[in-house]
DSSP file (Angstrom, degrees, kcal/mol; ACC not computed):
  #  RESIDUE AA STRUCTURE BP1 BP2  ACC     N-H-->O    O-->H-N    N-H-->O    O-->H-N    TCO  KAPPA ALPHA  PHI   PSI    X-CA   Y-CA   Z-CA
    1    1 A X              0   0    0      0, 0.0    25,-2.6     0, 0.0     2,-0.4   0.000 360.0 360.0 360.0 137.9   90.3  208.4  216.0
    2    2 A X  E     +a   26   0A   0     23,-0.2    44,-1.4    42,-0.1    45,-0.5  -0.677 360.0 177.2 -54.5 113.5   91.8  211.2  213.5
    3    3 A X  E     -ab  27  47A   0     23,-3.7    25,-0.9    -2,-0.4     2,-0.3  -0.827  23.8-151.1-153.3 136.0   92.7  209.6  210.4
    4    4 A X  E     -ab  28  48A   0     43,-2.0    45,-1.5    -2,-0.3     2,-0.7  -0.594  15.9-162.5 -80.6 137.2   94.1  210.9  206.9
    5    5 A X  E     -ab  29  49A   0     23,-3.0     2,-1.3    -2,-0.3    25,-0.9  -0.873   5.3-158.5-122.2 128.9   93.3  209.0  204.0
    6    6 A X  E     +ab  30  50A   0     43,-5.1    45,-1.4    -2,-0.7     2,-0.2  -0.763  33.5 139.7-114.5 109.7   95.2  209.1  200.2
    7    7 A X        -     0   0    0     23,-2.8     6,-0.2    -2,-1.3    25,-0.1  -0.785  41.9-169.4-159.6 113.2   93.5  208.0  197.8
    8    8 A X        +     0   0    0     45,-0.2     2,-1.5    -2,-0.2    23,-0.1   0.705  65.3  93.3 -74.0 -12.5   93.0  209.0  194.7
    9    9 A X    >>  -     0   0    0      1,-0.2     3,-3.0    -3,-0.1     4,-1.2  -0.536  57.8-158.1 -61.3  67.8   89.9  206.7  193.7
   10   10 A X  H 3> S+     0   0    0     -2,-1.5     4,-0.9     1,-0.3    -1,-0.2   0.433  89.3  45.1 -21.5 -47.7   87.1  208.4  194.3
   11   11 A X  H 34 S+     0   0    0      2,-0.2    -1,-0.3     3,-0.1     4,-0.2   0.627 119.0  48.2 -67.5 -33.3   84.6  205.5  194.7
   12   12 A X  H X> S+     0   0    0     -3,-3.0     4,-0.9     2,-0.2     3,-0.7   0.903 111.4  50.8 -81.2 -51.1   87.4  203.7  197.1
   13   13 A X  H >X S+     0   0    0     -4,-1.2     4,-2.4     1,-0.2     3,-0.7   0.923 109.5  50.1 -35.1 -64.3   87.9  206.9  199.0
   14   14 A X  H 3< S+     0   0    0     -4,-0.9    -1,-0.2    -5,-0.3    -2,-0.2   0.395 112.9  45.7 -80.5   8.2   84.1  207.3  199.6
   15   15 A X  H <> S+     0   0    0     -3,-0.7     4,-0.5    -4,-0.2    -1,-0.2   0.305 109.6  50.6-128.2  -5.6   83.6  203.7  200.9
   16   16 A X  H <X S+     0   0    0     -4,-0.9     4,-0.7    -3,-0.7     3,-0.3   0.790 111.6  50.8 -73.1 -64.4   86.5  203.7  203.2
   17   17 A X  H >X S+     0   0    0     -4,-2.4     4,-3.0     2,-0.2     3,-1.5   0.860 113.8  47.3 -26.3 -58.3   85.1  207.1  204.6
   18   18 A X  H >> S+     0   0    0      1,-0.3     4,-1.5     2,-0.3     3,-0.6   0.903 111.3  46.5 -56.8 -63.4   81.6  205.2  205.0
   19   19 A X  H 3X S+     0   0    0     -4,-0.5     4,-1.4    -3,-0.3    -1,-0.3   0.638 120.5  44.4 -78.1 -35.2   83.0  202.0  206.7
   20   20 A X  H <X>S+     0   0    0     -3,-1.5     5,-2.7    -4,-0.7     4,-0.7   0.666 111.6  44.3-121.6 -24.9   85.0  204.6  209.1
   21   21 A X  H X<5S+     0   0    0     -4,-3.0     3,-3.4    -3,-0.6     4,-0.2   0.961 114.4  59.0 -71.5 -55.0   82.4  207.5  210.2
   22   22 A X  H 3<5S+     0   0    0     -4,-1.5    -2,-0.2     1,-0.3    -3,-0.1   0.821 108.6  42.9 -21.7 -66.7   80.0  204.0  210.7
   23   23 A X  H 3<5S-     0   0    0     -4,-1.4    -1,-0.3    -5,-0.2    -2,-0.2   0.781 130.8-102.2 -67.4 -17.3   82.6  202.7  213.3
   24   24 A X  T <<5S+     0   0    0     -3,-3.4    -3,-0.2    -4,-0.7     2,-0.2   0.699  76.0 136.7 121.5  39.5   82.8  206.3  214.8
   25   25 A X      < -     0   0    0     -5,-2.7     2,-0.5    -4,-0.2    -1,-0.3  -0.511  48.6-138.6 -87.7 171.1   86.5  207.6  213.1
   26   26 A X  E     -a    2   0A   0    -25,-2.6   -23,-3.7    -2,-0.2     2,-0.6  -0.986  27.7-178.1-128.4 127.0   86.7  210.9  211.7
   27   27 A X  E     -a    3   0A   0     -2,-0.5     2,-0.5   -25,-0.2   -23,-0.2  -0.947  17.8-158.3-137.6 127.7   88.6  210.6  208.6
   28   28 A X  E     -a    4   0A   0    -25,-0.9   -23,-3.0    -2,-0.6     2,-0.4  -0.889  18.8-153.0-111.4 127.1   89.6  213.6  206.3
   29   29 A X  E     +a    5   0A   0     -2,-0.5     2,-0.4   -25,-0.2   -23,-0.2  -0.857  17.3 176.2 -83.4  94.1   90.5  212.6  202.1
   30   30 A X  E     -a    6   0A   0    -25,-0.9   -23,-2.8    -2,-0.4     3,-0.0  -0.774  23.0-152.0-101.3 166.1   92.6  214.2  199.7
   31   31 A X  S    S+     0   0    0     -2,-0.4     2,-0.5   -25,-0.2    24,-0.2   0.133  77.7  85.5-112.9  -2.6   93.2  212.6  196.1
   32   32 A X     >  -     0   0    0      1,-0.2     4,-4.1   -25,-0.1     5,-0.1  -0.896  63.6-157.5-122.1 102.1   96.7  214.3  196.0
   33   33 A X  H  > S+     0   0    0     -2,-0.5     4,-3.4    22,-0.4    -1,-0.2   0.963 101.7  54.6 -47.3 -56.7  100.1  212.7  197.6
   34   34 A X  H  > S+     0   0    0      1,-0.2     4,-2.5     2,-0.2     3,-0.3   0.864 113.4  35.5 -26.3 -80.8  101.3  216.2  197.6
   35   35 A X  H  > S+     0   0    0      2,-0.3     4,-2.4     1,-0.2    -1,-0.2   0.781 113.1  60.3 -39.4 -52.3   98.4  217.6  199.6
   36   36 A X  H  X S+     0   0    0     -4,-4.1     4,-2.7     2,-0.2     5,-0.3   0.967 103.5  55.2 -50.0 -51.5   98.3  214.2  201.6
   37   37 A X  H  X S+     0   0    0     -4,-3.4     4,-2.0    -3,-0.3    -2,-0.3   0.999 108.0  44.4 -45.6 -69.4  102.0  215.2  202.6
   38   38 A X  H  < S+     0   0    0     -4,-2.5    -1,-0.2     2,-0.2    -2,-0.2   0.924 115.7  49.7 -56.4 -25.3  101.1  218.8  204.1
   39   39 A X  H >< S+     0   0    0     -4,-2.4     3,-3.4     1,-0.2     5,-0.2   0.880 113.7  43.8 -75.7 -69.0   97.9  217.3  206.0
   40   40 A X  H >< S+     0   0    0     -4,-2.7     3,-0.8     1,-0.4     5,-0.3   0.706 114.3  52.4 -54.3 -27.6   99.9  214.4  207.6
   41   41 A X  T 3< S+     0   0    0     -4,-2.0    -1,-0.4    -5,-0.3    -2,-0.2   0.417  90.9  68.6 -87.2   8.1  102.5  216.8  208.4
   42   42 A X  T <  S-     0   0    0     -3,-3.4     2,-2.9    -5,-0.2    -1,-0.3  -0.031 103.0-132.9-110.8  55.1  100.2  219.3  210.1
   43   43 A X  S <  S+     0   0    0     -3,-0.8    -3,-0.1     1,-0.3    -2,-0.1   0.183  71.9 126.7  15.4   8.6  100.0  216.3  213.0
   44   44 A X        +     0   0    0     -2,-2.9    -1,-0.3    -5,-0.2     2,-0.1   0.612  56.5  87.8 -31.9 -25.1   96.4  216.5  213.3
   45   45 A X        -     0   0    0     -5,-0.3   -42,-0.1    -6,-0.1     3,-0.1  -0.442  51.8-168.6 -96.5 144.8   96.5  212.5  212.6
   46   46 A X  S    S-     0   0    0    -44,-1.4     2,-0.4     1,-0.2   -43,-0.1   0.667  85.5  -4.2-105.3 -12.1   96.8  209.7  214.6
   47   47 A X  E     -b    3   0A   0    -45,-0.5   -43,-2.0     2,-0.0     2,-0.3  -0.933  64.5-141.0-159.4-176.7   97.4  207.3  211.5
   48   48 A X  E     -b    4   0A   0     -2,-0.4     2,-0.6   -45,-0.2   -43,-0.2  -0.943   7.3-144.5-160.2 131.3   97.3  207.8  207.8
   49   49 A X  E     -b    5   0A   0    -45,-1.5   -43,-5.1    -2,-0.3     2,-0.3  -0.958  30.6-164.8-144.0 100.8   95.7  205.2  205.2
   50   50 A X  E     -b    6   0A   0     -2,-0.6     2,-0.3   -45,-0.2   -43,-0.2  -0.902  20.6-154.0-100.8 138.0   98.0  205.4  201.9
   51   51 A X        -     0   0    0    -45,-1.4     3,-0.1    -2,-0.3   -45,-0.0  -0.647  10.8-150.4 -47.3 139.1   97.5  204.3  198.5
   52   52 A X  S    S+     0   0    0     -2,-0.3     7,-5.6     1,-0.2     2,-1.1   0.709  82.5  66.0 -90.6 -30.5  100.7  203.7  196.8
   53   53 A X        +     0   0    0      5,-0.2     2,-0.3     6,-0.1   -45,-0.2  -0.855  65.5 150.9-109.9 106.8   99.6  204.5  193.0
   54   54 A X        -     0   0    0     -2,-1.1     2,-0.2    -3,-0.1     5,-0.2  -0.938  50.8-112.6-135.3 129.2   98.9  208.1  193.5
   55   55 A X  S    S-     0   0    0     -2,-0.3     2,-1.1   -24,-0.2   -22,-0.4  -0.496  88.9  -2.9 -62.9 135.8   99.5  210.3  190.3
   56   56 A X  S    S+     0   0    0     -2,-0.2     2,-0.4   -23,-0.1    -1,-0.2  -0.374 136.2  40.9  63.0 -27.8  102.4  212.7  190.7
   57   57 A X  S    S-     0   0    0     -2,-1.1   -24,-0.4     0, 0.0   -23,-0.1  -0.949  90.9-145.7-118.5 117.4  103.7  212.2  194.0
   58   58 A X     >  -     0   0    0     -2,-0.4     4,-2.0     1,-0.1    -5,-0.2   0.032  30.5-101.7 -41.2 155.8  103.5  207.8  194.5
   59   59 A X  H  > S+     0   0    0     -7,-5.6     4,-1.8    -5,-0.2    -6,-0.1   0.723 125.7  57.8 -80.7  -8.4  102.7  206.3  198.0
   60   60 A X  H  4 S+     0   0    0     -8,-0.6     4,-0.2     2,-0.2    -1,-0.1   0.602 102.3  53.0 -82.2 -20.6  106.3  205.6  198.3
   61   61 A X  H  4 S+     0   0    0     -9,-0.3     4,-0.2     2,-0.1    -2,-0.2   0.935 109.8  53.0 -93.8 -16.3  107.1  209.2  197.8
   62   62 A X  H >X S+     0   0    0     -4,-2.0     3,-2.6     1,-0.2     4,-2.3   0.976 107.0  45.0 -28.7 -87.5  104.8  209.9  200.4
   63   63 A X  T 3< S+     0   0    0     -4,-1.8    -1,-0.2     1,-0.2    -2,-0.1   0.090 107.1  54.2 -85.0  44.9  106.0  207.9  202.9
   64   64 A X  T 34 S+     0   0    0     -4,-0.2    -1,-0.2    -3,-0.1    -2,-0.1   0.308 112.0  52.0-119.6 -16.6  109.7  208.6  202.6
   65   65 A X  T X4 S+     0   0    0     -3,-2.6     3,-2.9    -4,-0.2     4,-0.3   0.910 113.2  42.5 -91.5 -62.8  108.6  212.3  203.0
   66   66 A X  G >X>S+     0   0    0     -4,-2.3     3,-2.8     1,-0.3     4,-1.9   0.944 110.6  56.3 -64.0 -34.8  106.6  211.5  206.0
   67   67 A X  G 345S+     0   0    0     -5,-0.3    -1,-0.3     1,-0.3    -2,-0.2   0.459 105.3  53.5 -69.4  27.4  109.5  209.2  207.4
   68   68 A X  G <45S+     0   0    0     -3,-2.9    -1,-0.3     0, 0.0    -2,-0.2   0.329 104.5  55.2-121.0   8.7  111.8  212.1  207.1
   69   69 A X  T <45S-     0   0    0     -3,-2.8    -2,-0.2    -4,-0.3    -3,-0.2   0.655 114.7-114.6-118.5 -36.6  109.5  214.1  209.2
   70   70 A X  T  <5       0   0    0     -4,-1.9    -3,-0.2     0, 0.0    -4,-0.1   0.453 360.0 360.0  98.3  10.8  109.4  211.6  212.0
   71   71 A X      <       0   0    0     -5,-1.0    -4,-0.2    -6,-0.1    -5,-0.1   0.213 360.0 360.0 -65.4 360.0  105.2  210.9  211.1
C-alpha cells in the first residue's frame, strides 16, 4: 500500500515510516499541511495518515481541502 503521511514531528514521522516499510507499505512524509495537500491531491495514495497540529495549514484544514477534492 501507498500511503502519505503529515506529520510534522520528525522523530514521530520517522517511526511511523519504520513500523510501515517493516510491514511492507511504502509511505512518503512531508512536515507541511500545505505540501501534504498537493501530494494527496496528486492521487498517488491509497490512504493518508494526518496529524491535526500542523503549523500553518492544521489537520482540519487539510482535510476540508481534501474533502472538497473528493480524496
Amino acid at each position: 500500500m501507498k500511503l502519505l503521511l503529515i506529520e510534522d514531528d520528525f522523530a514521530t514521522a520517522s517511526a511511523v515510516q519504520a513500523v510501515l516499510h517493516a510491514e511492507g507499505d511504502k509511505c512518503d512524509a512531508t512536515q507541511s499541511g500545505q505540501r501534504g495537500v498537493e501530494l494527496a491531491l496528486s492521487g498517488n495514495y491509497q490512504a493518508v495518515i494526518l496529524d491535526l497540529l500542523l503549523p500553518e495549514l492544521d489537520g482540519m484544514g487539510v482535510l476540508e481541502q481534501l474533502r472538497a477534492a473528493n480524496i
